[in-house]
VOGU-3710 file (C-alpha; in Angstrom, 3 decimals, decimal comma):
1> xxxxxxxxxx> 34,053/20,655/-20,591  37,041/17,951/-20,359  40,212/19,829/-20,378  41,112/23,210/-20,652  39,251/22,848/-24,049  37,739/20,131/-25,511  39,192/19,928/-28,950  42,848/20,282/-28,485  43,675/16,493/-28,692  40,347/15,010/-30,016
11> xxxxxxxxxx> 39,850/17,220/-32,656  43,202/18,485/-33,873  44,764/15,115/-33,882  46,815/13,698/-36,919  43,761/11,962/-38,391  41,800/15,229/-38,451  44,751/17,148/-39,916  45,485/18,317/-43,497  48,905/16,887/-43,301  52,137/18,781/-44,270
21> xxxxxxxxxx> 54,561/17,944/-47,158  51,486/16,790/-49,650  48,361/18,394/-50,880  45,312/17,400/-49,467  41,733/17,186/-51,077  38,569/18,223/-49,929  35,812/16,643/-51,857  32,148/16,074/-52,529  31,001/19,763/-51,096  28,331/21,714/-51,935
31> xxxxxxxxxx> 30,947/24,741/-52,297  29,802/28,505/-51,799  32,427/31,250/-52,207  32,911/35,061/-53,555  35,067/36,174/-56,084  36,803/39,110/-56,101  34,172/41,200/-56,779  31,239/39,908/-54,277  29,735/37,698/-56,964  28,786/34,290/-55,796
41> xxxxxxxxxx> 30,563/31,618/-57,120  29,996/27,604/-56,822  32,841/24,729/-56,292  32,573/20,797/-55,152  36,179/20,779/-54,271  39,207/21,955/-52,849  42,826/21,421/-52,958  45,064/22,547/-50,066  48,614/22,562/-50,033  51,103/21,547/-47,321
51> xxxxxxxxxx> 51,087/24,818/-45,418  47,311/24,965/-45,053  46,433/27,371/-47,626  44,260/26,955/-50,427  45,641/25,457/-53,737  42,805/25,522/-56,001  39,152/25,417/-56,082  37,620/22,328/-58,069  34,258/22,108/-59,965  33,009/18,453/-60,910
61> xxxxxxxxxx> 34,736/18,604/-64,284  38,273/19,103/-62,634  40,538/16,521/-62,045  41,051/14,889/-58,707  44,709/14,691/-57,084  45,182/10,774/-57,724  46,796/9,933/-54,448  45,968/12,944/-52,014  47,856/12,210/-48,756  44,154/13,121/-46,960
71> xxxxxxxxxx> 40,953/13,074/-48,098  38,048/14,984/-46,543  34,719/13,561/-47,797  31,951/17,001/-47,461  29,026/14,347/-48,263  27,310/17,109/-49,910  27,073/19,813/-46,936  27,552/22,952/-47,702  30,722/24,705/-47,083  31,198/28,415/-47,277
81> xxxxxxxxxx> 34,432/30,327/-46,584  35,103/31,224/-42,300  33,610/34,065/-41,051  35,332/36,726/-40,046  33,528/39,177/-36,721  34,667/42,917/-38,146  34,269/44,548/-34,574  34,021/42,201/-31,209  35,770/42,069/-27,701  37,275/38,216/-27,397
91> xxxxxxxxxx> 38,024/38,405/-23,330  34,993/40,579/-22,993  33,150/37,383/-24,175  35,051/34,695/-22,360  34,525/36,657/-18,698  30,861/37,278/-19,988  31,000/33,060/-20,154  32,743/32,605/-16,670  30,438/35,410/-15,084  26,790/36,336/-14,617
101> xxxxxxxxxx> 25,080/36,755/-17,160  21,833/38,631/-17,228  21,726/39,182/-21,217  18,615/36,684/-21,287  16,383/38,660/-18,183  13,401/40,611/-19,448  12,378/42,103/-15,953  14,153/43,723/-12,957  12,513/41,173/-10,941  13,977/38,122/-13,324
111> xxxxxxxxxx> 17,021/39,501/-13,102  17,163/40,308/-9,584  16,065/36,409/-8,602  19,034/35,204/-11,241  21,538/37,408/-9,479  20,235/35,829/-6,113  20,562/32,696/-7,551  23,944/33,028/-8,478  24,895/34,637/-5,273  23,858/31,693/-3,612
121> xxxxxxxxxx> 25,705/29,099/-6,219  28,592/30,940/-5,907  28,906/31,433/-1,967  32,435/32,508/-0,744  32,611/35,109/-3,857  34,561/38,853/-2,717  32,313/40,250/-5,460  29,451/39,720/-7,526  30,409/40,757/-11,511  28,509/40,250/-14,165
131> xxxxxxxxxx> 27,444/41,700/-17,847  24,158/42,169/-19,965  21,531/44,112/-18,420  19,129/45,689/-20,446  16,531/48,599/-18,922  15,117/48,348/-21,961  14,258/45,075/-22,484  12,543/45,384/-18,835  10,404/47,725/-20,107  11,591/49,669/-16,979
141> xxxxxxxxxx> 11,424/53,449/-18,612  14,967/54,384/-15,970  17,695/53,035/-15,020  18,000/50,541/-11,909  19,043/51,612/-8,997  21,139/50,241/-6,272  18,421/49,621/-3,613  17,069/47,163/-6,260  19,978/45,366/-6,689  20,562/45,449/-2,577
151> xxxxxxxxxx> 17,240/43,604/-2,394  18,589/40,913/-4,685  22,389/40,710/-2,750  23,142/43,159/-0,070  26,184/41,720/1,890  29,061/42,029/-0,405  29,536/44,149/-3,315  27,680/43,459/-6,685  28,942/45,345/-10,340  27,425/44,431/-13,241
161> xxxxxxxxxx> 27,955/46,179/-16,794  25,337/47,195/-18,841  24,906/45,340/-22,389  26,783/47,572/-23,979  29,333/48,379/-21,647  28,638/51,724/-21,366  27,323/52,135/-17,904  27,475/50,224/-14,879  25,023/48,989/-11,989  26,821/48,647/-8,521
171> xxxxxxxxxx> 24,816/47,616/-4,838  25,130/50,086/-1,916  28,152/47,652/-0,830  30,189/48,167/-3,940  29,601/51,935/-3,234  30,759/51,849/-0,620  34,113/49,381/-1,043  34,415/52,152/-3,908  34,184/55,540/-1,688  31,294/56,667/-3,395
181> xxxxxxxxxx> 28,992/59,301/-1,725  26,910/62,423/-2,585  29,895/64,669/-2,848  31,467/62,422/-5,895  31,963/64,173/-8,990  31,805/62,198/-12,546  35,089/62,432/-14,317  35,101/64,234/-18,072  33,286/61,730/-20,327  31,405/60,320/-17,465
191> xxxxxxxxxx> 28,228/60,834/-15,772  26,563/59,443/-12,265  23,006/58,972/-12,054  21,771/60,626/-9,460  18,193/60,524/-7,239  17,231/62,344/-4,488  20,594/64,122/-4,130  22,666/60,870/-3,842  24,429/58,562/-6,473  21,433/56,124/-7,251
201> xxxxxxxxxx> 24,037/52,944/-8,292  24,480/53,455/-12,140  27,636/54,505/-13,421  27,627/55,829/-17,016  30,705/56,113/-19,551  33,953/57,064/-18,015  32,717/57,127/-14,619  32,321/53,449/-14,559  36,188/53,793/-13,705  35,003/55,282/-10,193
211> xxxxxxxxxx> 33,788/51,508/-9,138  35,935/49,862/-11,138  39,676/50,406/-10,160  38,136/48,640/-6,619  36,987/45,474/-8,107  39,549/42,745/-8,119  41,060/41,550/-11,103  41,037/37,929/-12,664  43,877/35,730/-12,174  46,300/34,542/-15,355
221> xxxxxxxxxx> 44,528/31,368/-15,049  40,981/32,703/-14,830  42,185/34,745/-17,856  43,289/32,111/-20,150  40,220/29,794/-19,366  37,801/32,583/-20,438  39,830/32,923/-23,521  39,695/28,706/-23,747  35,845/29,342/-23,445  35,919/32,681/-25,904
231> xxxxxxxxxx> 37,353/30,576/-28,833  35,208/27,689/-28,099  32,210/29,685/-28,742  33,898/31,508/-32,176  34,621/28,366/-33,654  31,029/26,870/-32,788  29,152/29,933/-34,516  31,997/30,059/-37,785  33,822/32,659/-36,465  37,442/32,083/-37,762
241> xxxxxxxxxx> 38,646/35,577/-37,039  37,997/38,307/-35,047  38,857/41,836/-35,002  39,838/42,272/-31,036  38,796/46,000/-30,512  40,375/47,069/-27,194  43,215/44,957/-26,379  45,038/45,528/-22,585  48,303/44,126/-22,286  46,317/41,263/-19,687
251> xxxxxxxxxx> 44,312/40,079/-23,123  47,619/40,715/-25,406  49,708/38,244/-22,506  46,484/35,819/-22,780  47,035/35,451/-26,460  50,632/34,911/-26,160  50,218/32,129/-23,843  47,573/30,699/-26,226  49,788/30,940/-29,190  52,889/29,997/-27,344
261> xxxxxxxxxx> 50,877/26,442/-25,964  49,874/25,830/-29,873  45,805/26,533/-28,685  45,622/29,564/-30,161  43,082/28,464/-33,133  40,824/31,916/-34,223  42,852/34,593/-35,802  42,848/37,987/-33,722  43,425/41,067/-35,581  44,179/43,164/-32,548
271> xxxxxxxxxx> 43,972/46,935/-32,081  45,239/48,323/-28,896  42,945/49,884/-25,893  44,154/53,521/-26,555  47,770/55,079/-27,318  49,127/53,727/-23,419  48,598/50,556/-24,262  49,814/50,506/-28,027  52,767/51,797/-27,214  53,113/49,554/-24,429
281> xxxxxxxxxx> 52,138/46,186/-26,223  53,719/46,845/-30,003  56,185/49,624/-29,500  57,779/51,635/-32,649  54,863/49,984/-35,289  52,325/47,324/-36,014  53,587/44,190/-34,584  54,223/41,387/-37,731  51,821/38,190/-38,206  52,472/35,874/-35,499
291> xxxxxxxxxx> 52,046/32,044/-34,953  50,983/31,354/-38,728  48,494/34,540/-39,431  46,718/33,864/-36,129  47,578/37,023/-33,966  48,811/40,896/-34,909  48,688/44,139/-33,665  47,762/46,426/-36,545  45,988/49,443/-35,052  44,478/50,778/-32,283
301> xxxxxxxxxx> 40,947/51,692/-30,839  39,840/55,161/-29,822  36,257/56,573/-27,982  34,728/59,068/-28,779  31,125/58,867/-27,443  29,028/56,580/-25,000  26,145/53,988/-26,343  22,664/55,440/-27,578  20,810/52,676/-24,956  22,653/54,720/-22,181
311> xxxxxxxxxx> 22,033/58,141/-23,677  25,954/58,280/-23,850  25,941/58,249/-27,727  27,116/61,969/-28,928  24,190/63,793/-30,835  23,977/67,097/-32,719  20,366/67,629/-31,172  18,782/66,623/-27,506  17,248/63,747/-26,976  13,659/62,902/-27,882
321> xxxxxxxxxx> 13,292/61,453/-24,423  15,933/63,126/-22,374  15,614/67,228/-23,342  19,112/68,747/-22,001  20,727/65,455/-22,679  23,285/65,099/-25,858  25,032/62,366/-24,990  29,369/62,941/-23,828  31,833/63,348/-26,053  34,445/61,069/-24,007
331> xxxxxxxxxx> 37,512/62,302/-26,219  37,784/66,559/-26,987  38,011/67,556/-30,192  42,216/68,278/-30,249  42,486/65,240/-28,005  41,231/63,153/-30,847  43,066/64,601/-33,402  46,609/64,446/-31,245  45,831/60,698/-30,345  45,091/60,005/-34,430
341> xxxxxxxxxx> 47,828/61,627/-35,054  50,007/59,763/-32,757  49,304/56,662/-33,964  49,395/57,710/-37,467  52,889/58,961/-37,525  53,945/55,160/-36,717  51,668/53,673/-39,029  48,853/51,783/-36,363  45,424/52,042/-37,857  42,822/54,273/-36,612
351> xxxxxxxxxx> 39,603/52,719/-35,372  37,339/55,168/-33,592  34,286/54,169/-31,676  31,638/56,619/-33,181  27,521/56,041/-32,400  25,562/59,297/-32,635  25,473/61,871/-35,151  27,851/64,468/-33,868  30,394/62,403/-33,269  30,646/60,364/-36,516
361> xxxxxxxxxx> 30,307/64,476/-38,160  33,708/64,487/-35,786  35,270/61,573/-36,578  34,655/62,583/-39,845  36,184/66,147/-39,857  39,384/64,332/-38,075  39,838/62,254/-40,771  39,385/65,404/-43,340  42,512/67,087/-41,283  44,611/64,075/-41,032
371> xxxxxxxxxx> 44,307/63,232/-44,616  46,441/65,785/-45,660  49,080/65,222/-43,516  49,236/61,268/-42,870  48,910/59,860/-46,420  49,105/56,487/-47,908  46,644/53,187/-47,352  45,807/54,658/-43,753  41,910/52,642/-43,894  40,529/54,920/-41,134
381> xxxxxxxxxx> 37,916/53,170/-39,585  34,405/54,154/-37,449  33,189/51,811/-35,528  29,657/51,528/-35,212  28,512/54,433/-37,376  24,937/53,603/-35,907  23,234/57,522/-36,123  24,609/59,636/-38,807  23,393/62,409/-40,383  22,355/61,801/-43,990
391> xxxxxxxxxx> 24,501/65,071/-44,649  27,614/63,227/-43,501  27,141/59,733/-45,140  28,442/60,648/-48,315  31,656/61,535/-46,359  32,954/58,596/-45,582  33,959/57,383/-48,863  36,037/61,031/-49,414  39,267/59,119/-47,509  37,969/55,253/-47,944
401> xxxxxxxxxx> 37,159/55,379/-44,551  35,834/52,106/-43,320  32,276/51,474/-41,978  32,788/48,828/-39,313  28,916/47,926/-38,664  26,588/45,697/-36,404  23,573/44,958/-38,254  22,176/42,820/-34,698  22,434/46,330/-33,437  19,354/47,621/-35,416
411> xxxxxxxxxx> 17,588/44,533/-34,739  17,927/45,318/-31,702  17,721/48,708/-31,482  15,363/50,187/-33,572  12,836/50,150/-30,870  14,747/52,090/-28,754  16,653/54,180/-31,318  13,362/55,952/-32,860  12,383/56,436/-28,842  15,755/58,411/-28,598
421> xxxxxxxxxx> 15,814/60,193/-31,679  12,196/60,194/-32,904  11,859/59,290/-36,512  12,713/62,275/-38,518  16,437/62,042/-37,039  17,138/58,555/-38,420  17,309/58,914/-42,134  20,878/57,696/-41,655  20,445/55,854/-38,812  22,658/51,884/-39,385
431> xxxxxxxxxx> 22,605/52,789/-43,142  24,195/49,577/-45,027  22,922/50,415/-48,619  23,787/53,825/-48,328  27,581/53,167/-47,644  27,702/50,114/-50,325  26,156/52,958/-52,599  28,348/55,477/-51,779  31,295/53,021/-52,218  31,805/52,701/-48,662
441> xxxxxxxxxx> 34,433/49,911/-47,429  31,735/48,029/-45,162  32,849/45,587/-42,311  30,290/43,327/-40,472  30,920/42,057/-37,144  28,909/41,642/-33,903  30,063/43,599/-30,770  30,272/40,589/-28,968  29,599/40,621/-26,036  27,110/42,930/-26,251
451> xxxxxxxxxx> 25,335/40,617/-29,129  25,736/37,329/-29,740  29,361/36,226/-32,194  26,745/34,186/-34,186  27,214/35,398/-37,497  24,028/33,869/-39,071  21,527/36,069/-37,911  23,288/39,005/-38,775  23,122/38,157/-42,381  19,257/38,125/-41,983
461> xxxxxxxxxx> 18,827/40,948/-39,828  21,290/42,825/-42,686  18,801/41,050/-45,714  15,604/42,108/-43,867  15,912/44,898/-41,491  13,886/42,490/-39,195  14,505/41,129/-35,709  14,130/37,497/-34,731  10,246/37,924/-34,502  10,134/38,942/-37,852
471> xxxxxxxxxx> 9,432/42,475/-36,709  8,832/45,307/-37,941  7,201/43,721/-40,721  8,807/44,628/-44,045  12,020/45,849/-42,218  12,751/48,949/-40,386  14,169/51,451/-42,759  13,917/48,632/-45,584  15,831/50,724/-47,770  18,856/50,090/-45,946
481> xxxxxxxxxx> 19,015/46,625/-46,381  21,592/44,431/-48,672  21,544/41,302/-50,386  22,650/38,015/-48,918  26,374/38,579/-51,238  26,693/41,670/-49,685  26,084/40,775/-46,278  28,304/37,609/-46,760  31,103/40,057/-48,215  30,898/42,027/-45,498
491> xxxxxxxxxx> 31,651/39,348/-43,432  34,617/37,949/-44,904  36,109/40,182/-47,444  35,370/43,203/-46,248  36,497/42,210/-42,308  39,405/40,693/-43,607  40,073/43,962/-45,634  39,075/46,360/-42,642  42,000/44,609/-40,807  44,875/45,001/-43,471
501> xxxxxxxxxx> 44,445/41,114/-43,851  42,929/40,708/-47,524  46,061/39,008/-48,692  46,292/36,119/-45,997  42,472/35,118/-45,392  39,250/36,172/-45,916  38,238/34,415/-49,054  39,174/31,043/-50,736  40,959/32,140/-53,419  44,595/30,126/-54,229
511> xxxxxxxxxx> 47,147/31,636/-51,863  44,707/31,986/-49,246  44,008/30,671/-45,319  42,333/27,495/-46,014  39,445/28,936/-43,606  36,468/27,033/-44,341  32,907/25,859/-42,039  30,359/23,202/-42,851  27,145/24,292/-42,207  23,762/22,425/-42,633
521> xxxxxxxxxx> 22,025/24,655/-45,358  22,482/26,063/-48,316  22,121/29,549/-47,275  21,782/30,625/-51,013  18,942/28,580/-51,430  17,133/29,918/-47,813  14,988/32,486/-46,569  16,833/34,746/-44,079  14,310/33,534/-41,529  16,212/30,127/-42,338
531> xxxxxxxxxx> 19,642/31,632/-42,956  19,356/32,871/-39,190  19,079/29,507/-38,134  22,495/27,834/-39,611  23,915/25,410/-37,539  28,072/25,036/-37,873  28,758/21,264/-38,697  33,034/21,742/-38,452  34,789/24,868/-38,525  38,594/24,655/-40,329
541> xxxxxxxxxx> 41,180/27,066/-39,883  44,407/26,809/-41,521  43,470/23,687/-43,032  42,754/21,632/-39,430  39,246/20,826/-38,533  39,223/22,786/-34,980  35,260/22,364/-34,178  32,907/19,255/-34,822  29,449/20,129/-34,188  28,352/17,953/-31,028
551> xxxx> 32,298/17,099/-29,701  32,868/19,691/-27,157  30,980/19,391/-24,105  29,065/22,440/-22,512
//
């Protein structure tokens, strides 16, 4: 890549630019939008006003501005409103870019020669880090342990984060640099694994912290160019906003510089990494819009279990595979309600990380309490909402709680989910039609980094119930899926709506972000199987083109 990033002269240049102090028209488009209520509507043009925001939507019997001050020629392509990711980590994905990345291994021993590899192309490294590790996807039936990932690097310390980020895979030299021995205890919300008496080098939940307050932090610099690289991959896939869930005061101070440098480009609705860092970042209340609609603090994110991968996820019954094992509830029950409750008395939104059953039946009763006593447009949110019990579904719509959902998750999941629950416990298990029916709020996103930002194949995995294989055949739990509106509201609206941003982007109604990509299909038109293979032509936020397809080199 040329630059800190390639598009901030190339591509945002004058030329490129829907220029201020005129309207500008964008013509000859094959034009795919939603109105107000999730029906699909049709446009070939578009008229945007000085201060990059939508003026009016043109079909061909509309008059054309006569002398537009710019002029942006579709040719036909189809353009479609930006995305928006409901639910994704933005510097978890830009050190996932600078780091190792084992999210594409499908064996211990792959992954162990890739982590050699890197060692080696890396040499003068304090510490090996890296992200996406999957068990699973080995087909390993355990976790790994630390004498397999000595045999890959032995002489300095190795930590790499599972692909969820709930558990963590350290060498015997990292437990060392870390203290570790047999007489470490796992804090509350944590757990060790252990084998033959001794910490085997897998970390799960909370005690990930026990390795991790050793390993060395990035630099500023290394910090802003994984949030150069972040962006660059958001814009590529049509993401033009993001909610940020779990924002530090190191990725709030990344922003900042971004916005401050004019290079901030995606929108970030932020919500804080726990009260501490809420406080610390916005203070008294929800920070205001900053650097034209691009970055706010509106809320803040709370845990309350682990992943179901990592038999962390909270469940009302043991585990099918695991008996004993219910997963850790990471937050107690008046610990959740006093944190809610502290960021409800200064008006931050509530987003709470809930996977298995008893904790969204948790979340849920939390929400029942606080009702009465915080009142108002609160929008609580759950995150994930992946295993609930079909006794608790019909809850969430009592408070208009949110349902901020994955649907990659069950794509890739479902395997593994009916291994951990067995079928007869997943009747609610990453139940789309059931909230829309219920008249759930529903936000899509992608957990990035744990999935891929690529919006595309959510909207066929959230159409079919199928993975990229076209498996299981028919869809798992077909009766959960949604039609391509839906799925396409979910991703704009309904993010844009989750983050108390309705009114600034999120559709392309008059008034509105001019937020737009250019894609090469018409996804109405398309199978999913087709839909999950969209290519982004230009992505436009704000009414600048910000991403050519084919201009930023890799």
């Amino acid at each position: 890549m040329k630059g800190r990033i390639g598009f901030t002269v190339a591509l945002l240049g004058a030329s490129l630019s829907l220029p201020a102090f005129a309207s500008s028209l964008v013509d000859n488009v094959n034009g795919v939008a939603l109105d107000d209520k999730g029906k699909l509507i049709s446009f070939d043009g578009m008229i945007v006003g000085d201060d990059g925001k939508v003026e009016k939507l043109l079909q061909s019997r509309d008059k054309r501005p006569e002398r537009p001050t710019f002029k942006l020629d579709g040719k036909g392509r189809t353009m479609i409103p930006g995305m928006i990711d409901g639910h994704g980590h933005v510097m978890g994905l830009g050190m996932a870019l600078l780091t190792l990345d084992l999210s594409d291994t499908r064996s211990l021993a792959e992954a162990q020669a890739k982590i050699q590899a890197y060692a080696r192309e890396n040499a003068g490294r304090k510490w090996i880090l890296g992200t996406g590790w999957n068990q699973e996807l080995w087909g390993l039936g355990r976790f790994p342990t630390a004498a397999e990932l000595d045999a890959a690097v032995a002489d300095i310390p190795v930590w790499l984060e599972r692909v969820d980020g709930h558990a963590g895979w350290a060498n015997s030299a990292a437990l060392k640099a870390a203290g570790i021995t047999a007489a470490t205890k796992a804090p509350p919300g944590g757990r060790i694994e252990m084998a033959a008496g001794k910490p085997s080098g897998v970390f799960v939940d909370a005690a990930k912290s026990l390795v991790e307050r050793v390993v060395p932090p990035p630099a500023p610099k290394d910090r802003d160019l994984a949030f150069a690289k972040a962006q660059e991959k958001l814009l590529s896939v049509g993401i033009t906003a993001i909610a940020d869930m779990g924002t530090t005061m190191d990725d709030w101070q990344t922003f900042r510089r971004a916005g401050d440098r004019d290079t901030l480009r995606v929108r970030i609705m932020s919500y804080a990494s726990g009260i501490d860092q809420m406080i610390a970042i916005a203070g008294p209340g929800p920070t205001p819009w900053l650097y034209g609609d691009r970055l706010r603090m509106g809320g803040v994110k709370l845990y309350l279990d682990g992943a179901l991968g990592s038999r962390g996820a909270w469940l009302k019954a043991d585990y099918s595979d695991a008996a004993g094992q219910r997963g850790l509830p990471l937050t107690g029950s008046t610990q959740l309600r006093n944190q809610m409750s502290r960021a409800a008395m200064d008006n931050f939104q509530i987003a709470v990380h809930a996977i298995g059953d008893q904790a969204n039946a948790e979340v849920l009763d939390a929400i029942d309490e606080l009702s009465d006593t915080y009142k108002g447009d609160r929008r609580w949110r759950v995150e994930h909402a992946q295993i609930v019990d079909p006794v608790d579904l019909p809850r969430f719509a009592a408070h208009g709680t949110i349902a901020s959902m994955q649907p990659v998750h069950e794509s890739s999941d479902w395997r593994m989910a009916t291994t951990r629950m067995g079928e007869a416990r997943l009747k609610g298990a990453y139940a789309w039609r059931t909230m829309l029916n219920n008249k759930v709020p529903l936000a899509f996103g992608s957990d990035v980094p744990v999935e891929s930002p690529n919006p595309f194949p959510g909207i066929a995995v959230a159409m079919t119930r199928e993975d990229a294989k076209g498996e299981p055949f028919g869809g798992w739990l077909p009766q959960e899926r949604v039609k391509l509106e839906e799925a396409l509201m979910a991703f704009t609206q309904g993010a844009a709506y989750a983050g108390f941003a309705e009114k600034r982007f999120g559709t392309l109604a008059p008034g509105q972000q001019a937020d737009f990509v250019l894609i090469d299909r018409d996804i109405t038109l398309s199978r999913p199987a087709d839909i999950r293979d969209t290519q982004v032509l230009e992505t436009w936020v704000g009414g600048k083109r910000v991403y050519v397809k084919g201009s930023i080199e890799k």
